[in-house]
N, C-alpha and C positions, 0 to 999 in steps of 0.2 A: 527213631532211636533216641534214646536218653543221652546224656553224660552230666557226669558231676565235676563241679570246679570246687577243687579245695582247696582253700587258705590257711593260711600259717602263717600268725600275725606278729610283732613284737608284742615285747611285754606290756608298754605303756600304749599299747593300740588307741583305745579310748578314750586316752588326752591329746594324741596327734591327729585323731583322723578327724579333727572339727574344720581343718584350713581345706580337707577335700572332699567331705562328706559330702557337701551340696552338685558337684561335680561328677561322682560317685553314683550316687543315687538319679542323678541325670543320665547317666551310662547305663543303669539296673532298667531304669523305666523306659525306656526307649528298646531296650533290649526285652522286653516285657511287653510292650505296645507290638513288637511286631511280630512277637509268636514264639522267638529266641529262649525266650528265658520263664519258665512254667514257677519257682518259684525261687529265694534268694533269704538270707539271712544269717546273722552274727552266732557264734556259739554263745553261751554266756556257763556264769560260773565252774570253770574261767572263761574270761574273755580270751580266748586264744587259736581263733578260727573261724573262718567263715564257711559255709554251703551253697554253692550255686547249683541248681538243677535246668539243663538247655533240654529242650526237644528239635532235633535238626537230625540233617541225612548225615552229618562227619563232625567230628568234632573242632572243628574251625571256628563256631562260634563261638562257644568258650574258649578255645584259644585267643582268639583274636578279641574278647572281652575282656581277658585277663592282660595282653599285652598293652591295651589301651588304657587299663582302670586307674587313674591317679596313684589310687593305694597305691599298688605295686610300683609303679612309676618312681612313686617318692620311698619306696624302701619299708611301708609300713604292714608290708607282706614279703616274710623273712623266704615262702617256697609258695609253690604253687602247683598243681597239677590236674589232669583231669582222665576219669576214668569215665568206660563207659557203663551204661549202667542196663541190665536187664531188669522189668517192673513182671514183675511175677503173680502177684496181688495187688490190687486196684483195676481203675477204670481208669485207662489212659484216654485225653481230651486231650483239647484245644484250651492254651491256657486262657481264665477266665477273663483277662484285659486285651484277648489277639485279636483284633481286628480281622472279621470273616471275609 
């Protein structure tokens, strides 16, 4: 099963998230390393949102991603949510960093 984590970021996102970015991106890839997380990235023009896509049996992992993430910690993610997601078109895998 899929699910998406969506973000909903402040307006000056990409002047505050430099104090957790490194932090951040240690949570993404760890979450990535172990099969969690298939792929992740910022919206842009505008900057006002993120994309997380998890492959797991319940949506916990994105939960429990999203409760841990600095961002959100420190307030630089105004909502949060995750739906799940049915893949209709494509070839669902194993994501390309998941350790077999």
């Amino acid at each position: 099963m899929y699910y998406a984590l969506f973000y909903t970021t402040v307006d000056d996102y990409i002047e505050k998230r430099a104090a957790y970015r490194e932090e951040h991106l240690a949570l993404a890839t760890a979450a990535y390393e172990s099969g969690n997380l298939v792929m992740a990235g910022a919206f842009t023009d505008p900057a006002n949102g993120a994309l997380l896509i998890f492959k797991s049996d319940s949506p916990e992992a994105a939960e429990d991603f999203a409760r841990n993430d600095l961002y959100v910690k420190n307030g630089l993610i105004t909502k949060w949510y995750v739906q799940s997601w049915n893949v209709v078109i494509g070839t669902p895998g194993p994501p390309l960093g998941a350790k077999q």
